[in-house]
N, C-alpha and C positions, 0 to 999 in steps of 0.2 A: 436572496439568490442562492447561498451557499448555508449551512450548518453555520450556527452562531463560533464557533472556534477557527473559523479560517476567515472571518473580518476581523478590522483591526480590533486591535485594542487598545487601552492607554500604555499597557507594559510593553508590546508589541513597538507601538512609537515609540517610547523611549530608548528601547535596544535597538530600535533600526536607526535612530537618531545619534545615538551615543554612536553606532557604527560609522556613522557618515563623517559624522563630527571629525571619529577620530582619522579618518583617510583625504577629510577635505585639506591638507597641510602637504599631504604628496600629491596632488590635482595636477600640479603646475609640471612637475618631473613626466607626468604619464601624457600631457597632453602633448601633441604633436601641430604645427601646424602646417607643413607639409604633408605630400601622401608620403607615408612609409611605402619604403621598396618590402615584397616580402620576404626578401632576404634577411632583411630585421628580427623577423620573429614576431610573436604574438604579445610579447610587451611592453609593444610599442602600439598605443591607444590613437586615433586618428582618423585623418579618412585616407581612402584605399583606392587605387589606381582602379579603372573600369565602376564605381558609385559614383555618388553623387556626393558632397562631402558631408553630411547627412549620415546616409547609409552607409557609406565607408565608413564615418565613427561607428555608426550602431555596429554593424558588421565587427570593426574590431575589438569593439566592448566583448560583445558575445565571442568570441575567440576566445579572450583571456579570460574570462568567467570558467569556459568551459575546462579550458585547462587549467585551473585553479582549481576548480569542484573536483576533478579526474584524480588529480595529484597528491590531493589529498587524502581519498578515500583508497587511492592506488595501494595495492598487496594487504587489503582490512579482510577480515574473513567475517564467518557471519556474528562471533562471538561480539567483535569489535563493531559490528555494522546495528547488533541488537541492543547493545548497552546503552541499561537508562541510569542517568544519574540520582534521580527522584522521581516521588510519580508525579513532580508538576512538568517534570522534563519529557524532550522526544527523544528519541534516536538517531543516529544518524544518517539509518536506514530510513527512520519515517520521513528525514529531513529533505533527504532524494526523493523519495516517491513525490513528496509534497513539492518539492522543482519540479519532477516531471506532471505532475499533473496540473500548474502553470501553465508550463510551456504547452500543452496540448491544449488547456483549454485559451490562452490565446490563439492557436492554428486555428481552432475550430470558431472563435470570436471573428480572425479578420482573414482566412483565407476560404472560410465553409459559409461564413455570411449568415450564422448561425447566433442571434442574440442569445442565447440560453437566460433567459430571465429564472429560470430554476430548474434543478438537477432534471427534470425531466426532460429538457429541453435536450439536454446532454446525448449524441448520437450512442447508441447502445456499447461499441467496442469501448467506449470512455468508460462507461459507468460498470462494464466489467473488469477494465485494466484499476481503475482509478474509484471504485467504491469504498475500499480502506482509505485510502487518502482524502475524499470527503466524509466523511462517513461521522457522525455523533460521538463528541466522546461517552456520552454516556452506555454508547453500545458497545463498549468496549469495559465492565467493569474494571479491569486495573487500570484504566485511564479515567474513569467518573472520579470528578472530587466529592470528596464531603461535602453536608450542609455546612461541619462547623468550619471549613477552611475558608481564609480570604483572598 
């Protein structure tokens, strides 16, 4: 479907696992089982007056996600936004593009009705906003690894 570096990988699981691992211990503090009023704020995780309690979680998932990603990268200029730490690493910058082009290609998965079984499939404005972000690392030489690296 995608360029072999945007499916998973084994290291891929493991960091996303080790992530999980380590925030499954606050689950209990974030989960809500009433609706939050939205006088609360964003994080307060739950479902939401006017959903379904379904989509009022998901809805307030993505709330706090977003201002989490914001907050973070909040007042970074481009020095801080392009900084790699090795060349097996991304940037921070690639990190976001690589969210946004997620979240687009799920819109276009389940609100365009659009399988994209491969980049072609991909409506035109995608593959020009978002062609770095899929794009091979080996077309990228200071992203190509070696033969001899593992």
């Amino acid at each position: 479907m995608f360029p072999a570096e945007c499916r998973p990988t084994r290291r891929n699981f493991l960091m996303a696992g080790a992530a999980f691992a380590a925030t499954l211990p606050a689950a209990p503090l974030l989960a809500s089982p009433a609706a939050p009023d939205d006088s609360e704020g964003s994080n307060v995780i739950g479902p939401r007056k006017g959903y379904s309690p379904q989509i009022g979680t998901l809805i307030s998932q993505m709330m706090w996600m977003r201002g989490v990603v914001l907050d973070s990268v909040k007042g970074m200029g481009q020095k801080e936004l392009d900084f790699l730490l090795d060349d097996k690493a991304n940037t921070i910058g690639a990190l976001l593009l690589h969210l946004a082009a997620t979240d687009r290609i799920y819109q276009i998965l389940t609100f365009e009705n659009n399988p994209m079984k491969d980049e072609k499939d991909a409506p035109a404005d995608f593959k020009q906003k978002f062609a770095v972000a899929m794009a091979s690392q080996h077309a990228n030489p200071s992203r190509a690894r070696t033969s001899t690296s593992t």
